[in-house]
C-alpha positions as CSV (number, residue, x, y, z in Angstrom):
1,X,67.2,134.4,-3.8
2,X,67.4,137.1,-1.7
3,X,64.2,136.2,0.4
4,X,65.7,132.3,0.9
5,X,69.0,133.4,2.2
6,X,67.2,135.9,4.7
7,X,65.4,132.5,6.1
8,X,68.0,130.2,6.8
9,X,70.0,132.8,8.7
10,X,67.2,133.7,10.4
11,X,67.1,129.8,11.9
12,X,69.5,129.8,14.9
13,X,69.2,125.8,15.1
14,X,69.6,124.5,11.4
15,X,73.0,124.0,11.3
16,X,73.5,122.5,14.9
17,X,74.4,119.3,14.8
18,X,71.7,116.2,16.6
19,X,72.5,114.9,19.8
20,X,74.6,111.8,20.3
21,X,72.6,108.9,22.4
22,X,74.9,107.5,25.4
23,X,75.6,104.2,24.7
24,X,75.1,102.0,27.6
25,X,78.2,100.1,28.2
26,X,77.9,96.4,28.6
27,X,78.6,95.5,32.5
28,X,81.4,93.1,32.9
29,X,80.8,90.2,35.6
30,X,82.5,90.8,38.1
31,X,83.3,87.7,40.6
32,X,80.5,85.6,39.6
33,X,80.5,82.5,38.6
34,X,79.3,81.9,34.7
35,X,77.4,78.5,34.4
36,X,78.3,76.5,31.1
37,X,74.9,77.5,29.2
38,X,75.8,81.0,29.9
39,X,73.7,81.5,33.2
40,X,74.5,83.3,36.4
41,X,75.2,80.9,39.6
42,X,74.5,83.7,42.1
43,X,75.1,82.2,46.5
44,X,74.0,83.8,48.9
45,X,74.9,83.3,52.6
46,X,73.1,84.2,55.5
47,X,75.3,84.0,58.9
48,X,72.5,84.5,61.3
49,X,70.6,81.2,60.1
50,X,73.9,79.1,61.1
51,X,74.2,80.4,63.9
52,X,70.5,79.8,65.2
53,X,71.1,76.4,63.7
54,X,74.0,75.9,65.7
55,X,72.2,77.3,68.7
56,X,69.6,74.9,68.7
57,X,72.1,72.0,68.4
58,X,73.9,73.1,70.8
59,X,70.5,73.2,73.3
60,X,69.8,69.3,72.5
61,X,72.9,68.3,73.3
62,X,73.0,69.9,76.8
63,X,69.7,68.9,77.4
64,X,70.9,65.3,76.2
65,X,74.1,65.3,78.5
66,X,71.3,66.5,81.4
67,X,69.6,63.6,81.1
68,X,72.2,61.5,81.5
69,X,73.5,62.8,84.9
70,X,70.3,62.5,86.3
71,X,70.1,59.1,85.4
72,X,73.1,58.3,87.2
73,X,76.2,59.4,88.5
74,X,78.4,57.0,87.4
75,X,77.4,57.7,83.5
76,X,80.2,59.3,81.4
77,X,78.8,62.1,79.2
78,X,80.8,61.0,76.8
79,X,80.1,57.5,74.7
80,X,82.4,54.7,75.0
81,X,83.9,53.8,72.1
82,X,86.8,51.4,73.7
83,X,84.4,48.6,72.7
84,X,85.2,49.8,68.7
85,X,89.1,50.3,69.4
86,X,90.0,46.8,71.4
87,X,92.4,44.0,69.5
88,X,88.7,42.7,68.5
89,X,87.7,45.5,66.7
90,X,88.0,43.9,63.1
91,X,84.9,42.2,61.4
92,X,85.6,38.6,63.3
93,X,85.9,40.4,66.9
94,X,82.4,42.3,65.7
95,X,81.1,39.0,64.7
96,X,81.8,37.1,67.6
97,X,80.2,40.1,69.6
98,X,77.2,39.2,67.7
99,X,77.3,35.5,68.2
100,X,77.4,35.9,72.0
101,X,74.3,37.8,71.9
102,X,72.4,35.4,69.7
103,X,73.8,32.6,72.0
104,X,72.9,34.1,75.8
105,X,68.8,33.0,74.9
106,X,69.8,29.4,74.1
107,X,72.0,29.3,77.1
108,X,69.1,30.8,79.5
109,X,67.2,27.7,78.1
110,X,69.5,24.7,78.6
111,X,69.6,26.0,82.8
112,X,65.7,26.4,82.9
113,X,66.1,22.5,83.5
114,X,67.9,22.9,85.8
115,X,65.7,24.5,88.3
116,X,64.6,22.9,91.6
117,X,61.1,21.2,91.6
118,X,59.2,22.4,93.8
119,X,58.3,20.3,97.2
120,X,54.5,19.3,97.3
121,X,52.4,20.8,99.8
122,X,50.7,18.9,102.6
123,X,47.5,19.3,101.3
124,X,49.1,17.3,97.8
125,X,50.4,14.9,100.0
126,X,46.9,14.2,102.1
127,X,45.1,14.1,98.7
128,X,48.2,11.5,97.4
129,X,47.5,9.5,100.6
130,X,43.7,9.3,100.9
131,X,43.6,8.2,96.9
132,X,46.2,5.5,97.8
133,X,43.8,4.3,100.9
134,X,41.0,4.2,98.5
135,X,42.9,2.1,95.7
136,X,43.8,0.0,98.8
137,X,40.6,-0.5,100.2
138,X,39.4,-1.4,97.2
139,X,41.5,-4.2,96.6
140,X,40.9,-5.3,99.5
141,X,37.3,-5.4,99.2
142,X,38.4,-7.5,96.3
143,X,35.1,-8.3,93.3
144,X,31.4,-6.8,93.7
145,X,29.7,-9.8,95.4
146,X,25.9,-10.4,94.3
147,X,22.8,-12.2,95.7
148,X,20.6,-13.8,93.7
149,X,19.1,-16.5,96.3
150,X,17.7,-16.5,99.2
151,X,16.8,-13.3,100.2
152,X,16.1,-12.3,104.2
153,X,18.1,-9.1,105.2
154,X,16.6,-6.9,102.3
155,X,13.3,-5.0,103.5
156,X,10.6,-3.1,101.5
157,X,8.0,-0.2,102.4
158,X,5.1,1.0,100.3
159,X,5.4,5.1,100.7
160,X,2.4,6.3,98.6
161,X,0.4,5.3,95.4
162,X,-0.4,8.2,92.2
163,X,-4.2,7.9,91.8
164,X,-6.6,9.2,89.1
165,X,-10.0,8.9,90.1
166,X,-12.9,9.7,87.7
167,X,-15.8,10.1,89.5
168,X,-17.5,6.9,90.3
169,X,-14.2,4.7,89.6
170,X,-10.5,5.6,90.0
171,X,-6.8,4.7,88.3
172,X,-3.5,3.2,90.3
173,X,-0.8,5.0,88.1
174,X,2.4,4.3,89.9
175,X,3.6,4.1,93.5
176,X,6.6,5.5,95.8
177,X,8.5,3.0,98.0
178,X,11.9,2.3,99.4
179,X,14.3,-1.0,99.4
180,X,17.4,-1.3,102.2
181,X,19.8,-4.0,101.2
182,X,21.3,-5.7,104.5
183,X,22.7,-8.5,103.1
184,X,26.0,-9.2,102.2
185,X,26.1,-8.7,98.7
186,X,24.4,-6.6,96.1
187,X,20.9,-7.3,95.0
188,X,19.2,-6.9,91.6
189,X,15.8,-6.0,91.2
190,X,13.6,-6.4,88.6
191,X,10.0,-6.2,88.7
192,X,6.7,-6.0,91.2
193,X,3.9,-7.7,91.9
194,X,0.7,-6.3,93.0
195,X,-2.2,-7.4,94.5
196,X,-5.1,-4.8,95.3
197,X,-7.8,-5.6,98.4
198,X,-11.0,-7.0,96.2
199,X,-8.9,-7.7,93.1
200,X,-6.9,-10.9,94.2
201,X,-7.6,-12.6,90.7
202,X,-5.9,-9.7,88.8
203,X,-2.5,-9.7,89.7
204,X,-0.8,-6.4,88.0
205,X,3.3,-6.9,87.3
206,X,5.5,-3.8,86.5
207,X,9.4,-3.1,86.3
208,X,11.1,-1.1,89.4
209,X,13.0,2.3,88.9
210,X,15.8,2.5,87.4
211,X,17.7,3.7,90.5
212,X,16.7,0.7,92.4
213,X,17.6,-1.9,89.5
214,X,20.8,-2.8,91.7
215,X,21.2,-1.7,95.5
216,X,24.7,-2.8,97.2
217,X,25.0,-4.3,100.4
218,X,24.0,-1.8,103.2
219,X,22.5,1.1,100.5
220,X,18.9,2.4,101.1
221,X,17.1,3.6,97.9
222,X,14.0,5.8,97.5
223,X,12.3,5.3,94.0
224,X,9.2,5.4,92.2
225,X,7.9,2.8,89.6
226,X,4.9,3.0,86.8
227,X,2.1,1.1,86.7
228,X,2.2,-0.3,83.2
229,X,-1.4,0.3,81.6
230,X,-2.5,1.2,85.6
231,X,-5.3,-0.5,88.1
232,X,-8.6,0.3,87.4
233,X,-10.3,-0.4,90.5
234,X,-14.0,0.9,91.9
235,X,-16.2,1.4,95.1
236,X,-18.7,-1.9,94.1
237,X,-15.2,-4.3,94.4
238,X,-13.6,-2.6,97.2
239,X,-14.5,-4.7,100.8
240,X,-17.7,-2.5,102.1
241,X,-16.9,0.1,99.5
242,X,-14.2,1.4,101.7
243,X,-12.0,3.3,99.4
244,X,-10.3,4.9,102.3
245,X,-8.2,1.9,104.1
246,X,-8.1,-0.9,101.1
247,X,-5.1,-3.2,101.6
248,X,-2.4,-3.4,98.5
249,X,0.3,-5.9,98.7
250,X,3.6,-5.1,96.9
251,X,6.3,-7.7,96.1
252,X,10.0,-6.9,95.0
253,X,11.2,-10.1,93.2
254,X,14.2,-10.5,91.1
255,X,15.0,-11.5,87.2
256,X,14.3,-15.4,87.9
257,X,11.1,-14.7,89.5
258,X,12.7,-15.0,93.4
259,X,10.7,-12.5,95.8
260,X,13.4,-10.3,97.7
261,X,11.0,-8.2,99.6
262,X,7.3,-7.7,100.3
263,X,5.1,-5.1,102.0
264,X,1.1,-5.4,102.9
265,X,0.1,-1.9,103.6
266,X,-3.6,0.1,103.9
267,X,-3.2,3.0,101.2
268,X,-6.6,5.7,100.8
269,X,-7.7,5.2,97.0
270,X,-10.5,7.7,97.5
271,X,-10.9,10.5,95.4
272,X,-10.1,13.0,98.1
């Protein structure tokens, strides 16, 4: 017992008592606004950022109001909002401002009648005048006049003959020629005949151009016509075998039959 009692007063800490741990007091909000589930609305404001905003308004506006003054001098830099504040200025003034607007179009259109023709130019008139003078003159020339009879102002001429010649013996395939009507009316032609030096037995017929299948009174045509089938001819029938002056006779006749022209004419048929 002895030994025991010696021990614990030998120990300088066994009857101190433990440390107390602060407690950490709960912070009260102060000026903060509590949100109705119990959480923190915290704003924050930052002064410089409205001010630059308000710089940079401030910049557009002058360089708006700028604008304007260059633009004229007479140009308020203020809008004009008399327009909003007149006696009109309820919805029926603002709707018959509207109406106006909507009607100015359909007025421009009802005065685009309106407008003076123009006068026509001389050159109009001259072009006016000379198709009058034809319609005139060609009343007065009254119905196309034809001749069907008689024929002795109409002449004919034999301007070349298309040849094929084979060797010993050759081929009429067509000829050129050209018809001037000088009589009074217009002439119809229809067909030739032709008659070759050596050949008078074997009359050849064929139709005339079609540009020369009516000529009017003082016209001169230039056409060609076929040979229908062509004129064999050769050296043995030709007079002497002259193949280089032979005689052809052409004849321009009409539908009935009536010759209107003739031509006798030395044509070469040689093979040169």
């Amino acid at each position: 017992m002895a030994v025991e009692d010696k021990s614990e007063k030998m120990s300088p800490f066994k009857e101190l008592p433990r440390p107390r741990q602060p407690q950490l007091e709960k912070e009260k909000p102060k000026d903060k606004a509590i949100a109705p589930e119990g959480r923190e609305i915290v704003i924050r404001l930052r002064p410089w950022k409205m001010v630059k905003g308000l710089l940079v308004l401030v910049v557009l506006l002058g360089v708006f109001f700028a604008g304007r003054l260059s633009t004229s001098d007479d140009v308020s830099l203020l809008p004009d909002f008399s327009t909003y504040f007149t006696q009109d200025a309820g919805p029926s003034g603002l709707a018959t401002g509207d109406t106006k607007e909507a009607e100015e179009p359909e007025a421009t259109k009802e005065e685009a009648p309106q407008e003076a023709v123009p006068e026509q130019t001389e050159t109009e008139e001259t072009t006016q005048l000379a198709e009058s003078g034809n319609e005139t003159a060609e009343v007065a020339e009254g119905p196309e006049t034809f001749v069907d009879e008689g024929y002795s102002q109409v002449t004919l001429s034999l301007d070349g003959v298309y040849k094929d010649w084979k060797g010993t013996w050759g081929k009429i395939k067509g000829v050129k020629y050209t018809v001037t009507n000088n009589e009074k009316g217009t002439i119809k032609p229809h067909h030739f005949s032709m008659i070759v030096e050596g050949y008078e037995d074997g009359e050849k017929h064929f139709d005339v151009g079609i540009a020369s299948q009516r000529i009017k009174s003082g016209e001169t045509v230039s056409d060609e016509a076929a040979v229908s089938g062509g004129f064999a001819y050769s050296p043995v029938t030709i007079p002497d075998s002259d193949l280089y002056h032979v005689r052809i006779s052409l004849f321009l006749l009409d539908a009935g039959g009536e010759t209107i022209a003739a031509v006798h004419q030395e044509v070469d048929l040689s093979g040169d």
